[in-house]
C-alpha positions as CSV (number, residue, x, y, z in Angstrom):
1,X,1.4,63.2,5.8
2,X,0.7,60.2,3.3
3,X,4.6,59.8,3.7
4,X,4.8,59.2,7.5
5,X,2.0,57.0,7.3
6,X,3.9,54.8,4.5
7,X,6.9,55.1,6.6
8,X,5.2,54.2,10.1
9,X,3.3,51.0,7.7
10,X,7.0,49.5,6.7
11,X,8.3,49.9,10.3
12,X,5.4,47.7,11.7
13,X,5.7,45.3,8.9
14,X,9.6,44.8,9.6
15,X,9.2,44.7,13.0
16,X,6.6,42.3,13.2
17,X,8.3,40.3,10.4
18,X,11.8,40.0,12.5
19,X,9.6,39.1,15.5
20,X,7.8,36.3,13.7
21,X,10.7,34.9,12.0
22,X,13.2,34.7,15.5
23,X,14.4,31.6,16.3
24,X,13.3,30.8,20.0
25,X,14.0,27.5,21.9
26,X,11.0,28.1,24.1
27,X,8.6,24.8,25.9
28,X,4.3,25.9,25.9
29,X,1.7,24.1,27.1
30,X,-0.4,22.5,24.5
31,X,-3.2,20.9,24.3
32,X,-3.2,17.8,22.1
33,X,-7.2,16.6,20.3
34,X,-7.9,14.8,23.7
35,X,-8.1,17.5,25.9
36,X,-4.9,16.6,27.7
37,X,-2.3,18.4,28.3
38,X,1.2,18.2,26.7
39,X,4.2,19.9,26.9
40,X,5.8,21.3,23.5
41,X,9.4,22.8,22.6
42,X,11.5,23.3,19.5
43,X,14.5,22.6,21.0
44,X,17.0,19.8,18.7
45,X,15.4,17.0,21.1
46,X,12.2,17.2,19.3
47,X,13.1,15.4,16.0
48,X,13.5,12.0,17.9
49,X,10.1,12.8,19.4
50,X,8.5,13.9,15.9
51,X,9.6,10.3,14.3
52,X,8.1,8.6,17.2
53,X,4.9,10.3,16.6
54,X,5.1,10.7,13.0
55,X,5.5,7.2,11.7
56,X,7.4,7.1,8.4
57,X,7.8,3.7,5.9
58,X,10.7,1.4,5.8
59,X,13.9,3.1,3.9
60,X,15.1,1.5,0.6
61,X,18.7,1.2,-0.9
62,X,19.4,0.2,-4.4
63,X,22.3,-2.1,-5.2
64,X,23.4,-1.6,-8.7
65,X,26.2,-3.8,-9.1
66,X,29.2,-2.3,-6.5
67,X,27.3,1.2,-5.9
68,X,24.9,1.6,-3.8
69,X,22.1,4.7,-4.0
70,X,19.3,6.0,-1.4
71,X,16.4,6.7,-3.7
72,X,14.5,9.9,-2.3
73,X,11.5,8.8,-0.7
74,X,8.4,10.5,-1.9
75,X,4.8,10.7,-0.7
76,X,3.5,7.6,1.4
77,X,0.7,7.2,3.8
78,X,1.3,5.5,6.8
79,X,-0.3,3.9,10.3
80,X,0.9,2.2,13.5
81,X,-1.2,0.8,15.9
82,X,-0.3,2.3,19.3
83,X,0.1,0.0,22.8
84,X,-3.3,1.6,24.0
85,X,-5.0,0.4,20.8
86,X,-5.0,3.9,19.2
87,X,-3.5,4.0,15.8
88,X,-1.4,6.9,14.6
89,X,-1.5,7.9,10.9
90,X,0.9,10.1,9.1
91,X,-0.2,11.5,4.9
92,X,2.9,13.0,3.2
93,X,2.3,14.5,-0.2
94,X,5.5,15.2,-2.2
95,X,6.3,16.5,-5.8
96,X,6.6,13.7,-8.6
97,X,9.6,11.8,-9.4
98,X,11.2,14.1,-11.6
99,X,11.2,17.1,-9.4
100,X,12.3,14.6,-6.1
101,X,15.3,13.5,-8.2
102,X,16.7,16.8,-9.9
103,X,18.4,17.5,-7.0
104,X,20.4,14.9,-6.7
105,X,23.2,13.6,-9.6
106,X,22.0,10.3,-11.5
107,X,23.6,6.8,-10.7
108,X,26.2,6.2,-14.0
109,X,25.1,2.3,-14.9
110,X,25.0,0.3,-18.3
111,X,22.6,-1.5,-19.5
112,X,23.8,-4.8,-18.3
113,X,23.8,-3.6,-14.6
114,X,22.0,-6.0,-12.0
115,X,19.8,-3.8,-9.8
116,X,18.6,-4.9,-6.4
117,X,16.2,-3.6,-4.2
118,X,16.8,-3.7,-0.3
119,X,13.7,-2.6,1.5
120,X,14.2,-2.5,5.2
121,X,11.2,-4.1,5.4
122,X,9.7,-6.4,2.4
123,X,6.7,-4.9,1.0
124,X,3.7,-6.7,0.4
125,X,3.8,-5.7,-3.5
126,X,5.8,-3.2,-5.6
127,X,5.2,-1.7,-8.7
128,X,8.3,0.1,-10.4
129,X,7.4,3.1,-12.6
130,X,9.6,5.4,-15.3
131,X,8.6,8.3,-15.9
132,X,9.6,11.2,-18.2
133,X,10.6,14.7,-17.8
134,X,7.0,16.0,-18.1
135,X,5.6,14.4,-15.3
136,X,4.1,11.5,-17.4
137,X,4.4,7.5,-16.7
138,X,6.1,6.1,-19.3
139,X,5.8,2.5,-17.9
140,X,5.0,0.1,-15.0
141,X,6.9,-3.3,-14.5
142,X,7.6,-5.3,-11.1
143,X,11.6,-5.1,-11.8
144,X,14.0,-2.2,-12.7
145,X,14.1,-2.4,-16.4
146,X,17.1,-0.7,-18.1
147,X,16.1,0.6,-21.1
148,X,17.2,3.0,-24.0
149,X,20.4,5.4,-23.1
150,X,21.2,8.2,-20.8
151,X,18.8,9.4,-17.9
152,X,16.1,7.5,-16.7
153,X,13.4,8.3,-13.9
154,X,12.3,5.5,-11.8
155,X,9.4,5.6,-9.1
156,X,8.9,2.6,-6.7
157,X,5.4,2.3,-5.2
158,X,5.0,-0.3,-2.5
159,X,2.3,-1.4,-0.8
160,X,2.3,-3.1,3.3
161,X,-0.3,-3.7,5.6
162,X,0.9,-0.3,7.4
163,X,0.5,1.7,3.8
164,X,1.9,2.7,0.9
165,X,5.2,4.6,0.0
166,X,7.2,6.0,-3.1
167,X,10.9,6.4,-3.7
168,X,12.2,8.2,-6.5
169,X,15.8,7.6,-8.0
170,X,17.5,8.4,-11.8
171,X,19.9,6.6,-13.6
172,X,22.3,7.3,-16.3
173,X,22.4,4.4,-19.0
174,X,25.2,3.8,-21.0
């Protein structure tokens, strides 16, 4: 008896697990915080929609010398003020800069490399950060500094009127 139960249990689990998990490219009716209704789908045609509601911060490249690099960016807070005076906010939380850039192979520079930031947008302020392998801030300066040899974490944290972003990037010093 105890066995046909058991059995029974995993069959409902499964199924409702398989049901859960299938990908549907349905539209609902939803209603958003104002009472109005909306209409929602998770068809391909909502990622242009989710960046329009979903502000994010300006992107940032990093010139270093003839190579160029797109640092991860990491967590940021950011607003827009709307055309009917509403403001829209978005809070991202991300891991730190040594878990952002693991996943991605370090730029090869020497010590005598020029590095350049190119926000898309100029920030108010930055701060540049490197950190170590154990999550720790090593040091804070306003530049890139290229110190000591082989892998090096770097964190940019910039600051706009809109809010404040990080992008994480490593480089390999020779």
């Amino acid at each position: 008896m105890n066995s046909k139960l058991v059995v029974v249990s995993l069959s409902f689990i499964v199924f409702f697990s398989l049901t859960g998990c299938s990908d549907t490219s349905e539209t609902d009716d939803g209603v958003d915080n104002n009472g109005e209704t909306r209409q929602v789908s998770n068809d391909d045609d909502t990622k242009e929609s989710f960046e329009e509601n979903f502000p994010e911060p300006p992107g940032l490249t990093l010139y270093a010398g003839e190579e160029i690099l797109d640092p991860v960016l990491g967590t940021y807070s950011w607003s827009v003020e709307n055309e009917d005076g509403t403001v829209t906010a978005t809070e991202v939380d991300a891991a730190a800069p040594p878990e952002l850039v693991s996943i991605i192979d370090p730029m090869e520079v020497t010590a005598d490399t020029t590095i350049d930031l190119g926000f898309e947008e100029q920030p108010d302020r930055y701060t540049v950060r490197i950190w170590d392998e154990d999550n720790a801030i090593l040091s804070e300066s306003d530049e890139v500094v290229l110190s000591g040899e082989g892998i090096v974490i770097y964190e940019v944290l910039a600051h706009w009127e809109q809010g404040t972003a990080t992008y994480a990037f490593s480089l390999d010093i020779e």
